[in-house]
C-alpha positions in Angstrom: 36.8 76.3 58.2 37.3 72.5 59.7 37.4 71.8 55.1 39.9 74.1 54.5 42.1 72.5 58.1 42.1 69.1 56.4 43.2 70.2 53.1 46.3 72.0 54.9 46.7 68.6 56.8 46.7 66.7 53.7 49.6 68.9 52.2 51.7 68.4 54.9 51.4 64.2 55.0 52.1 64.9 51.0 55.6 66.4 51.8 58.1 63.7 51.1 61.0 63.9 53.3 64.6 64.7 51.1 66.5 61.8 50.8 70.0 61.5 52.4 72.1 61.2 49.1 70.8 64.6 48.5 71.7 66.4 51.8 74.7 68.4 52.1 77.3 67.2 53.1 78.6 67.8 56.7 82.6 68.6 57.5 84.5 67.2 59.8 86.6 69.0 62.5 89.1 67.5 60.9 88.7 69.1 57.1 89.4 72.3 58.3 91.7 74.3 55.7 95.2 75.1 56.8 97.0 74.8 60.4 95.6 75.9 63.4 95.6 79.3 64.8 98.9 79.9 67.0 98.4 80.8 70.4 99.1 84.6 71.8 102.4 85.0 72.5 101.4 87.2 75.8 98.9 84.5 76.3 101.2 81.6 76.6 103.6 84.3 78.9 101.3 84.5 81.2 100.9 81.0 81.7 104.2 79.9 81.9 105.2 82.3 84.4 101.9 81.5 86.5 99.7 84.9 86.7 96.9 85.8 84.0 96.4 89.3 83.5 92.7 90.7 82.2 92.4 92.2 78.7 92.5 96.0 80.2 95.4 95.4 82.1 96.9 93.8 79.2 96.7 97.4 77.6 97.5 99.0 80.2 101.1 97.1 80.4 101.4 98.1 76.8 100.8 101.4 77.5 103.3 101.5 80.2 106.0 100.0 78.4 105.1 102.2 75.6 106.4 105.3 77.6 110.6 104.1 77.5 111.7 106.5 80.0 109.2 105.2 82.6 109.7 102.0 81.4 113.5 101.8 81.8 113.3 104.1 84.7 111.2 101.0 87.0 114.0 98.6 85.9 116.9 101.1 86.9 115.4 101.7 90.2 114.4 98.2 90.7 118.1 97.3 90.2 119.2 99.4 92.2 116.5 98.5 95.3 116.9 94.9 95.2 120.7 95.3 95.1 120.6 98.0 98.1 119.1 94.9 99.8 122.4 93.4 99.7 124.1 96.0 100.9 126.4 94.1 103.4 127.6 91.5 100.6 129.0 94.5 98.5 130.1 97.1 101.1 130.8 95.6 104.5 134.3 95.8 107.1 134.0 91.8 107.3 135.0 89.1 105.1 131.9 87.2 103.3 133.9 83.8 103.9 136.8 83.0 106.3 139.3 79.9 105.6 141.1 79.5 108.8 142.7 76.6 109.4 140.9 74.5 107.7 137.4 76.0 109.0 135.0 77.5 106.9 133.7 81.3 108.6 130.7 83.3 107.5 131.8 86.8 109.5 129.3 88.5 107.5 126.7 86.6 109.2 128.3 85.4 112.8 129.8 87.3 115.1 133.1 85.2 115.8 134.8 86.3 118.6 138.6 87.3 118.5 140.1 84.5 121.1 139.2 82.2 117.4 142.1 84.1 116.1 144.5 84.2 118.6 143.3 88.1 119.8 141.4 88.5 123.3 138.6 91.1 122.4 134.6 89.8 122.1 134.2 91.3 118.3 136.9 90.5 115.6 137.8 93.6 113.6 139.0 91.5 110.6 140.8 95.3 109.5 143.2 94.8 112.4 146.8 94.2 110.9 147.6 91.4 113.4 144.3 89.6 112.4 144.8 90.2 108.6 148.2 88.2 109.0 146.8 85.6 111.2 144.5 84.8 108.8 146.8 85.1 105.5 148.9 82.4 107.2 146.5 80.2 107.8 144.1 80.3 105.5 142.0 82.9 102.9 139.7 85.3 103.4 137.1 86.7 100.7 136.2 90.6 100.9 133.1 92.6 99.3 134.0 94.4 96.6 134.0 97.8 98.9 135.5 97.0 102.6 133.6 99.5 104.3 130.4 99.4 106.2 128.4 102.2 106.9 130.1 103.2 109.9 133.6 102.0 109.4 136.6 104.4 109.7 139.3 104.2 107.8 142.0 103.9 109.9 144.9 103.6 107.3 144.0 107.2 105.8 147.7 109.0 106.0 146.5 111.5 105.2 147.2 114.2 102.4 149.7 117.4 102.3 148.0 121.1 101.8 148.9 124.3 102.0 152.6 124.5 103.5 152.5 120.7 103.7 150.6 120.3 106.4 148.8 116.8 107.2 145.3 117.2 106.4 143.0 115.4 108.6 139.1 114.0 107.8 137.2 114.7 105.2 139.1 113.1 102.7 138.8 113.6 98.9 138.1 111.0 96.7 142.0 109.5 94.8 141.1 110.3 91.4 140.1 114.1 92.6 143.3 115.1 93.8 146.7 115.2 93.0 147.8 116.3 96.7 150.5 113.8 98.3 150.4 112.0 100.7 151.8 112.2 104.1 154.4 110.2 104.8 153.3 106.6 107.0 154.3 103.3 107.6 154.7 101.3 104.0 152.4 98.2 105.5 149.9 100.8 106.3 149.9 102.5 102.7 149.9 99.2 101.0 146.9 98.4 103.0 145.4 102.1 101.8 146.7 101.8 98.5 144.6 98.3 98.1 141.5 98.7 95.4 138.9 97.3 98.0 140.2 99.6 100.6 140.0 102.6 98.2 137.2 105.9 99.3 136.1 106.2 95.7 134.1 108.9 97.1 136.2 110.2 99.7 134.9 110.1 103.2 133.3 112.0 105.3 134.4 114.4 108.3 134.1 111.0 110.5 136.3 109.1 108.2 133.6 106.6 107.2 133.5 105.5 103.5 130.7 107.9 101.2 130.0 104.9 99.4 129.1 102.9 101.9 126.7 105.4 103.4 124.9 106.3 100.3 124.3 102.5 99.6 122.6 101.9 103.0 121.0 105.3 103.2 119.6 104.8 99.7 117.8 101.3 101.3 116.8 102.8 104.0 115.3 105.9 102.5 113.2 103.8 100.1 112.6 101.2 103.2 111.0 103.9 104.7 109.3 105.3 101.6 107.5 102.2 100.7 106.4 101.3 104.3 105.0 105.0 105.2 103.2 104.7 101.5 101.8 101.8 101.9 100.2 102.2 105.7 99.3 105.7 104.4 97.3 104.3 101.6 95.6 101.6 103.5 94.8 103.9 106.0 93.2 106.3 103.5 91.6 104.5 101.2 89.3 102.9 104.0 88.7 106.3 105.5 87.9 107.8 102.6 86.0 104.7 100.8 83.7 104.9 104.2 83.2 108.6 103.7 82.1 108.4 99.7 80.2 105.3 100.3 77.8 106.3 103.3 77.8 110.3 102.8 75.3 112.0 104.9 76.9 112.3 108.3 79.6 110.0 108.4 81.1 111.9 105.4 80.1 115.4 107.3 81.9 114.3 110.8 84.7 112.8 108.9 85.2 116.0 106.9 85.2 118.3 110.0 88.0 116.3 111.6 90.5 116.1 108.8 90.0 119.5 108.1 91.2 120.0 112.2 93.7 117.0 111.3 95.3 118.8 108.2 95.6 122.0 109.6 97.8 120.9 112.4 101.3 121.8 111.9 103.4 118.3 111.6 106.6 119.6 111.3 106.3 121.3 115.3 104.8 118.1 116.5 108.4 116.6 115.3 110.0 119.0 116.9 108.1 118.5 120.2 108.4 114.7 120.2 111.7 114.5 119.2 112.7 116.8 122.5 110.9 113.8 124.5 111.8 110.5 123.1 114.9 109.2 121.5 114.6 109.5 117.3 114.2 106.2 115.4 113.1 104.8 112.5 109.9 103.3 113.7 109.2 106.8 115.7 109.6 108.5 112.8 107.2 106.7 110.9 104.7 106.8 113.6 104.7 110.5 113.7 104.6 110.6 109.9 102.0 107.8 109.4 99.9 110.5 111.6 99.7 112.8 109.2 100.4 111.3 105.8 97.4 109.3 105.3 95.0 112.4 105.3 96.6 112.9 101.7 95.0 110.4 99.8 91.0 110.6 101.3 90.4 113.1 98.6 90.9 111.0 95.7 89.0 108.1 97.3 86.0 109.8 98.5 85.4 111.0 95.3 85.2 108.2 93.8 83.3 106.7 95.9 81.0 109.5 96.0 80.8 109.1 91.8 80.3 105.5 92.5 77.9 104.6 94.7 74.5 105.7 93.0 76.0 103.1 89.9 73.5 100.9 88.4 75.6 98.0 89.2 76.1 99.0 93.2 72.2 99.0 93.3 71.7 95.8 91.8 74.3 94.3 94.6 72.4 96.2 97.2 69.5 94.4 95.9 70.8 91.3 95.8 71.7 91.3 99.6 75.7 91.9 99.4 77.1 93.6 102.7 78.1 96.8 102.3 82.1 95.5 103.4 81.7 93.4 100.1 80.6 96.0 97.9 82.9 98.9 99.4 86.0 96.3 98.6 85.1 94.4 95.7 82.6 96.4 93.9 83.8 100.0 93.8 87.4 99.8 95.2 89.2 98.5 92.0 87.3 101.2 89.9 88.8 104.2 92.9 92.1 102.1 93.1 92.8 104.0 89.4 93.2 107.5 90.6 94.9 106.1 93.8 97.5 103.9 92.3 98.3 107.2 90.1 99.0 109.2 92.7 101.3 106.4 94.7 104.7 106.9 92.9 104.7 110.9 93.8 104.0 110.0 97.3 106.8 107.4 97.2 109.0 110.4 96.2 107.4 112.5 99.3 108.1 110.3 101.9 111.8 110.1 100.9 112.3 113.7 101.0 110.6 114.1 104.1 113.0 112.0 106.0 116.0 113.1 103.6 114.7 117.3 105.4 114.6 115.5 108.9 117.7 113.9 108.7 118.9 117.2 106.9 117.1 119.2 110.2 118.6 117.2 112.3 115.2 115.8 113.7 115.3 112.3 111.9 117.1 109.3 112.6 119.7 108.6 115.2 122.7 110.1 114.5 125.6 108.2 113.3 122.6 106.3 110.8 123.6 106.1 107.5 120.8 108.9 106.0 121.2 110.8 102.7 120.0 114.0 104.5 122.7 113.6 106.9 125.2 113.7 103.9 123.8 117.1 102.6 124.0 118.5 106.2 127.8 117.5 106.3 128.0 119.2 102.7 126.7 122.2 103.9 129.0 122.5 107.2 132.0 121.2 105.0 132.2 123.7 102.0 135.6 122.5 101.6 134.5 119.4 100.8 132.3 119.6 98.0 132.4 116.0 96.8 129.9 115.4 99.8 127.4 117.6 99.1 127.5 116.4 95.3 126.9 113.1 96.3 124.0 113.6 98.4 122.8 115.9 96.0 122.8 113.6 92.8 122.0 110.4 95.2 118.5 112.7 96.1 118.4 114.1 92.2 118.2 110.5 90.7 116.3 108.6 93.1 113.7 111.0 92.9 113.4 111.9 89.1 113.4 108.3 88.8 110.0 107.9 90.9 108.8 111.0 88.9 109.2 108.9 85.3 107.7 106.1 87.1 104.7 107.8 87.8 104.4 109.5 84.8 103.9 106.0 82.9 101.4 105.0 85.5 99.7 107.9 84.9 99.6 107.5 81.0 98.7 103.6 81.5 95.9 104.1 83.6 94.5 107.4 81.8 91.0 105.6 80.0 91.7 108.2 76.7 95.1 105.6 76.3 93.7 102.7 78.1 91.7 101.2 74.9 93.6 102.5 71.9 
């Protein structure tokens, strides 16, 4: 045994070593064959703009912008969003800059009194003839494109002759709809009707306030409201419903029992009752919603929750001492967040019609607000007048089969059969 060890020994001091000539030789990093790989062009997007998104979302984008109508439909109704934001640069009764005598004026953000211009009342009304040729004598004045705010009237209407030439009063029709002429009135005040800024391209209403106007700041506020009753509703629900699928036993058995009382209360005569004792408003109205909204989207959470929590990677953080705050929010949230962000766009779609039937009901906001439901309900009472209930019909009909292509792509991008194609 110990002879046949130091022959093996003996071999291995016999091994010569190969010389160096002989190795292979070695490349540098600096042989390598052709140019170097070009970076991702998504890849440098992302950092150039700031934001890195992970590998699945990066499908998931491509998904999204793979479905065109949804695709298109998010950039049409954030255009149209962002610029309802500015709704009193492009439809307002006030000049967006004032030259007068040799002062620069911001009336669309200062409330300039009208001694500055020679009148005596505490508002200007810039509309007033006196103050229009004040100004024009002494200076400029720069207009939004429609010179109408939500509640102005137009007080150079002259109105149009019907039937045995009578004067028709308020509402008016749109100019290009009619063919009617006018009533006969001062030639400064038709000039001043006649102007393009002054024109009702959509007629007015039965106040004599501009259609336009109204649809542009009821579309902000609808979606205003929208967004904020979404959003509260979804934080409120996905923590309700997260604690539910992630303890069970009886938290999830107490918390069952009282949406099922919750739910089944009737919302619409709690309005009602509410409305009968304090004064409607927009932040009264999403309190009573907010009440009843959020119960919506437990479901969704508590199931996956439920699906989630006996995961092998939820038991490993369990076992390695993670709160159960941590794990509910970091762990098993983004996986539930899936179903929840799909159903997000339809309830963005919800919350607009449910103040769009208050409004309609007369039970939402205050009146003389510039609401979309409000417009139908003068549609409806003004039959004559159809091009108001046309345009709170298609204002409703768009806004809402917008959303609807919206969250048809977020749908598809999010649906894990699409996700990793």
């Amino acid at each position: 045994m110990d002879a046949r060890r130091d022959e093996t020994i003996e071999r291995m001091v016999d091994v010569q070593p190969v010389a160096p000539e002989f190795a292979p030789p070695i490349m540098e990093a600096t042989d390598a064959v052709g140019p170097p790989p070009a970076p991702h062009p998504e890849g440098e997007r992302r950092r150039r703009f700031g934001f890195h998104l992970s590998p699945i979302n990066e499908r998931r984008w491509r998904n999204f912008k793979s479905n065109r109508r949804g695709y298109w439909a998010l950039w049409i109704f954030l255009g149209l969003f962002v610029g309802s934001l500015f709704a009193e640069v492009i439809a307002n009764d006030r000049p967006i800059l004032v030259k007068y005598k040799g002062e620069i004026l911001m009336p669309i953000l200062v409330d300039y009194p009208e001694e500055k211009f020679g009148g005596f009342l505490a508002v200007t009304d810039y509309k007033d003839p006196v103050i229009l040729d004040e100004i024009q004598k002494n200076g400029w004045m720069l207009w939004p494109p429609i010179r109408y705010s939500y509640n102005s009237i137009n007080k150079d209407y002259p109105r149009v002759k019907g039937p045995e030439d009578r004067c028709l009063g308020y509402p008016a029709p749109p100019p290009w709809a009619t063919k009617a002429a006018l009533c006969e009135a001062d030639p400064d005040q038709l000039a001043r009707f006649l102007a393009i800024g002054n024109r009702n391209w959509l007629g007015t209403d039965d106040q004599g306030r501009d259609v336009v106007a109204r649809v542009i700041y009821g579309f902000r506020i609808s979606v205003l409201f929208g967004l904020i009753l979404t959003i509260l509703s979804a934080v409120i629900g996905v923590t309700a419903g997260a604690s539910q699928g992630y303890f069970g036993g009886a938290v999830d058995l107490i918390f069952q029992r009282i949406l099922e009382i919750w739910s089944s209360i009737p919302s619409l005569y709690v309005l009602i009752i509410i409305s009968a004792v304090l004064v409607p408003g927009f932040w009264t109205l999403l309190f009573i919603l907010l009440l009843f909204h959020w119960v919506y989207l437990v479901g969704v959470v508590r199931a996956e929750f439920l699906r989630g929590r006996n995961f092998e990677y939820i038991t490993a953080a369990r076992a390695l001492g993670l709160s159960n705050a941590k794990i509910m929010f970091k762990h098993l949230l983004p996986n539930a967040m899936v179903a929840t962000l799909t159903f997000l766009p339809f309830k963005l779609s919800g919350s607009i019609t449910a103040l769009t039937a208050l409004d309609f009901l007369g039970l939402g906001l205050p009146p003389g607000s510039p609401s979309l439901g409000e417009l139908l309900s003068q549609g409806k009472a003004n039959l004559q007048a159809p091009w108001l209930g046309l345009t709170g019909f298609f204002s409703i009909a768009i806004t809402l089969s917008l959303l609807i292509f919206i969250g048809e792509a977020v749908r598809d991008a999010l649906d894990p059969r699409k996700t990793f194609r």
